[in-house]
C-alpha positions as CSV (number, residue, x, y, z in Angstrom):
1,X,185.2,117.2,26.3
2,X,181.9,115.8,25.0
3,X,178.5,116.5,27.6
4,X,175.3,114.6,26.1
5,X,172.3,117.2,25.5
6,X,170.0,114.3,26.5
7,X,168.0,111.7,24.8
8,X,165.1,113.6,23.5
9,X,165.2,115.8,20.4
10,X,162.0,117.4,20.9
11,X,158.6,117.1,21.9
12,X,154.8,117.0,21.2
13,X,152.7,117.0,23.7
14,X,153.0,113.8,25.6
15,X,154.9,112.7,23.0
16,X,158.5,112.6,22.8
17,X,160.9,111.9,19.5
18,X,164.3,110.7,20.5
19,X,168.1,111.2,19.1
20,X,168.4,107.1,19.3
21,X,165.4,106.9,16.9
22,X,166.3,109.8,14.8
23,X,170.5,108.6,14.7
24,X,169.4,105.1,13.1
25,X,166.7,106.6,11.1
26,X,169.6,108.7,9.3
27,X,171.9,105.6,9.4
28,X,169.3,103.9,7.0
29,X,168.6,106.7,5.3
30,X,172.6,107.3,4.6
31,X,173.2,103.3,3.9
32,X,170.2,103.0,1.2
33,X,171.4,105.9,-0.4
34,X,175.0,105.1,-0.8
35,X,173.6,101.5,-1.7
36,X,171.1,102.9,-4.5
37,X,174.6,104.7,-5.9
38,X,176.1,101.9,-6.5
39,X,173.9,99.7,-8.0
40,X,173.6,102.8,-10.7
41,X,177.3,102.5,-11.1
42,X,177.4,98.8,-11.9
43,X,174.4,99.1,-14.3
44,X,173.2,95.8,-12.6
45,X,170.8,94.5,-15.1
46,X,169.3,92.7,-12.1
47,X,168.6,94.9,-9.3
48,X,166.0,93.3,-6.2
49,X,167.5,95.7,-3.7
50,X,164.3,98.0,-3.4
51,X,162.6,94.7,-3.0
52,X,164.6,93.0,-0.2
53,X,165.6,96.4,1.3
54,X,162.3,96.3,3.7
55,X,162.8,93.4,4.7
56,X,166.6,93.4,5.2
57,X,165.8,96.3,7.7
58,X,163.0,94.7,10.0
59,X,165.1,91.9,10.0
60,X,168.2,93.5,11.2
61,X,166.3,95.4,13.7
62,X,164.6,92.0,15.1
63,X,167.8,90.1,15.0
64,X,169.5,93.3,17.3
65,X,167.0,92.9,19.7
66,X,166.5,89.3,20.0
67,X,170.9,89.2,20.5
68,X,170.7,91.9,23.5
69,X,167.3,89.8,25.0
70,X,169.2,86.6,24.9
71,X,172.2,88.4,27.1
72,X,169.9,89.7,29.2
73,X,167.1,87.4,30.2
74,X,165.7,87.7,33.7
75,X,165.3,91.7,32.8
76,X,163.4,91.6,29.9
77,X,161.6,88.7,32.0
78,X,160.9,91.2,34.2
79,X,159.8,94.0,32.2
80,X,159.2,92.1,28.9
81,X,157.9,95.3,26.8
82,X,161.0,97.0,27.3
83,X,162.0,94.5,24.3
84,X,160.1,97.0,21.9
85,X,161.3,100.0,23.6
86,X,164.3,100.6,21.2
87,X,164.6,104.5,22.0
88,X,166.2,103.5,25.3
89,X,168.7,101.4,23.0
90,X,169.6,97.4,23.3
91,X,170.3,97.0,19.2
92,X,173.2,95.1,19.1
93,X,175.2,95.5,16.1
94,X,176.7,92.0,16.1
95,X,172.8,90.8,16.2
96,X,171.6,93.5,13.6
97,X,174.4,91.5,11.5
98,X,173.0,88.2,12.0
99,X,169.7,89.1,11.5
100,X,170.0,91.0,7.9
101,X,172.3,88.2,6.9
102,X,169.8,85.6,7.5
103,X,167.6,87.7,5.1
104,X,170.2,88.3,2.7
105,X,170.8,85.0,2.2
106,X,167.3,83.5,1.6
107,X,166.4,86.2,-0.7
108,X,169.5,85.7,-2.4
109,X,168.8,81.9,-2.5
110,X,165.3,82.5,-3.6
111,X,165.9,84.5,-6.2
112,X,169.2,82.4,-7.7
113,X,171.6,85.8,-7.3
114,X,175.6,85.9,-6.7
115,X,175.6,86.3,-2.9
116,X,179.3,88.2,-2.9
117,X,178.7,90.6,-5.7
118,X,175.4,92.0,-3.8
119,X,176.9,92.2,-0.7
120,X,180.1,93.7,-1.9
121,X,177.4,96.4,-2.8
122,X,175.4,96.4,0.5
123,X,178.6,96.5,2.9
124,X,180.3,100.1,2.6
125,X,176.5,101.2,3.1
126,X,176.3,98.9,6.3
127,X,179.4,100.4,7.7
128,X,178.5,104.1,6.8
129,X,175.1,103.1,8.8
130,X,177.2,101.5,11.8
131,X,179.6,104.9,12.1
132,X,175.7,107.3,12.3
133,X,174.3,104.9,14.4
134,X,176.8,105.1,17.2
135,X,176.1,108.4,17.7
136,X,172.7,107.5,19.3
137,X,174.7,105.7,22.2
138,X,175.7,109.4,23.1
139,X,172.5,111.0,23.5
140,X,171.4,108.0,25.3
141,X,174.4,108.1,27.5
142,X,175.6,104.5,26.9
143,X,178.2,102.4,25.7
144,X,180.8,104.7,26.9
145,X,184.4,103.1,28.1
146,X,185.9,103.0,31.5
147,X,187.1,106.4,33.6
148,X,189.5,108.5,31.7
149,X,191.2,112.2,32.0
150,X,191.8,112.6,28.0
151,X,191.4,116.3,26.3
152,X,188.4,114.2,24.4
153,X,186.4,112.3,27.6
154,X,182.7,112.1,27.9
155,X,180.8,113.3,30.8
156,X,178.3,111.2,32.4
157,X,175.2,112.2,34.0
158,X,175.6,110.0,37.8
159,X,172.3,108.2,37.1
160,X,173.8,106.8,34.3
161,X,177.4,106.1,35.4
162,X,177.8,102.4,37.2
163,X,177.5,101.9,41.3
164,X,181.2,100.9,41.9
165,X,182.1,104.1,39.5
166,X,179.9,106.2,40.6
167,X,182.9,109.4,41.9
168,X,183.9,109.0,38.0
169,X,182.3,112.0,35.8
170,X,184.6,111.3,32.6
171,X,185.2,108.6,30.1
172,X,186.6,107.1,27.0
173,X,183.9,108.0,24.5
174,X,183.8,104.8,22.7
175,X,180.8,105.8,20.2
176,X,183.3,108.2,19.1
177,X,186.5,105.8,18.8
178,X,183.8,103.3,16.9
179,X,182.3,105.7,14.8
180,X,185.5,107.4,13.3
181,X,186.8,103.7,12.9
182,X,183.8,102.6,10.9
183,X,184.2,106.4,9.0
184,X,188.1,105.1,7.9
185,X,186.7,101.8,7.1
186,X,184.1,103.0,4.7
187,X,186.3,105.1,3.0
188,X,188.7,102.4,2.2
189,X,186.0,100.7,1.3
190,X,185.0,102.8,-1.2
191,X,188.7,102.9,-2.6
192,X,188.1,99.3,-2.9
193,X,185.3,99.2,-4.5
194,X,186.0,102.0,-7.2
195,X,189.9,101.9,-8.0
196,X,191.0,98.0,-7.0
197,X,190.4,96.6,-10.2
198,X,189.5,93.3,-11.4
199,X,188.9,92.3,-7.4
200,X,187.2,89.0,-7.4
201,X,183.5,89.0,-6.2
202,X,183.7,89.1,-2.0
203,X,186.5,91.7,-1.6
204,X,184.7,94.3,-0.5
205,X,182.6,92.0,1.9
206,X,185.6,90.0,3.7
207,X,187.1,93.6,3.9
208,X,184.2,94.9,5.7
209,X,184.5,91.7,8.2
210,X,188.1,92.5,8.8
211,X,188.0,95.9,8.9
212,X,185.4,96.3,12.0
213,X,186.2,93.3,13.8
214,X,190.0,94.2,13.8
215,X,188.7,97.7,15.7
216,X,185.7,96.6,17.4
217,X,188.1,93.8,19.0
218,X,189.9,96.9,20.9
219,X,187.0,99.1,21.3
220,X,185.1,96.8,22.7
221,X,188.1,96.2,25.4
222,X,187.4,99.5,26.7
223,X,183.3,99.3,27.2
224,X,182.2,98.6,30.7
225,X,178.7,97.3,29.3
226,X,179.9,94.5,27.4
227,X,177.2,91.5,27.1
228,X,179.5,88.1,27.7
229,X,179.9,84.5,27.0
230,X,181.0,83.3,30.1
231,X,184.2,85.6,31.1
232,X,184.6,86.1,27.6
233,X,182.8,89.2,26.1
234,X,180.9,88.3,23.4
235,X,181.2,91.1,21.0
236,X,185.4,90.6,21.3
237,X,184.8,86.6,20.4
238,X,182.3,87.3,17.7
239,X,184.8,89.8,16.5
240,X,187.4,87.6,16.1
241,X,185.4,84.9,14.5
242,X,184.4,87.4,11.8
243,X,188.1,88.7,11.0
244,X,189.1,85.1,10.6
245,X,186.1,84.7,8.5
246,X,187.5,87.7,6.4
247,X,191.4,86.7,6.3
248,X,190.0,83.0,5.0
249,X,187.4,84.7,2.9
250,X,189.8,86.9,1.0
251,X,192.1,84.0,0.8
252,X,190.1,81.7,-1.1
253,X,188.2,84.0,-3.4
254,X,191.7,85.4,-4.7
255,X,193.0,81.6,-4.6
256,X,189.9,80.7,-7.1
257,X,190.6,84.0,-9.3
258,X,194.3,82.9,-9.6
259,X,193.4,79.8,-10.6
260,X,191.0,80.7,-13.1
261,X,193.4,83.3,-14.6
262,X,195.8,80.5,-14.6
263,X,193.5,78.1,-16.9
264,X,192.6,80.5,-19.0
């Protein structure tokens, strides 16, 4: 059984430091440093990832937000600098992707680089960074799945448990199911990246996209806070795009290797 300590790590004063803050501090942390490994291990003779690193970050953190705000307008109407108060939580990973993408990609552009060999390196890190991170949802007493009496449920507090559940004190800890999933994935991941050899460029990234979305897809079926499209919830569509966007990734880039291999 898993029981939250709370949201706050400690204190000074009037001011208060926060798990959520601390758990996606040590996600970046974690991700740059598995990142700045690799790109020693490749000898890249070209290496702007200290330079787009910043800016990959703020990015990704903007894009999170601006994805939850969007699902949830007439609150942040309402109480519009809540939007900045990101100890509470409302990153959203799906926007964090966007976001850093969008960065990726220009720098990339601007700076005339192979977009699938960098992000082969960048991925793994992401996902090591995903599986920390979710572990801020359970100090903050969020995200978690519907009622359940498993050996492994999560207590929660009954200020923090929804109105029409309210008798319910257990449930599915989906931070946990999510971050033990994104664990696996970056391990294979790894394998990928260091014993699959002669990959074509992009293996590691269309890995990465079929990989999470595959478990996110089912995760995400358990969450009773999902953000939706409609009746559809949006992380579960957004999921699937992104697997079919890996299945047809992978299938081209090996495509194009085979047929190079095949000229030669």
């Amino acid at each position: 059984m898993f029981t939250s300590p709370g949201s706050i790590a400690f204190s000074f004063g009037s001011l208060s430091v926060h798990w959520y803050g601390i758990i996606i501090g040590l996600g970046i942390v974690c991700c740059y440093t598995y990142i700045s490994y690799e790109k020693k291990r490749r000898k890249l003779s070209v290496d702007p990832i200290d330079s787009m690193a910043f800016w990959l970050i703020l990015s990704g953190i903007i894009g999170a937000l601006l994805y939850f705000v969007l699902f949830n307008p007439d609150y942040f109407y309402a109480f519009p600098l809540e939007i900045f108060a990101i100890w509470k939580g409302g990153l959203a990973i799906h926007g964090a992707l966007i976001g850093g993408s969008m960065a990726f990609l220009i720098f990339i552009l601007r700076n005339k680089l192979s977009f699938l060999l960098y992000a082969d390196i960048i991925m793994p890190g992401v996902l090591l960074a995903q599986a920390i991170g979710r572990w801020g949802n359970f100090f903050n007493n969020e995200a978690y799945g519907s009622p359940t009496t498993l050996p492994w449920k999560l207590f929660i507090p009954s200020q923090f448990r929804r109105p029409e559940l309210i008798n319910f004190e257990y449930y599915h800890p989906t931070f946990l199911y999510e971050s033990l999933w994104n664990l696996a994935g970056f391990a294979i991941l790894l394998i990928i990246a260091h014993k699959l050899h002669k990959k074509p460029e992009g293996t590691v990234l269309f890995s990465y996209l079929i990989w999470y979305s595959f478990g996110r897809f089912f995760i995400e079926g358990l969450r009773l806070d999902s953000l939706y499209f409609g009746q559809v919830r949006a992380a579960q569509f957004v999921s699937v795009m992104l697997f079919l966007a890996g299945i047809f990734g992978l299938i081209i880039i090996y495509n194009k290797n085979k047929l190079g291999k095949n000229r030669t």
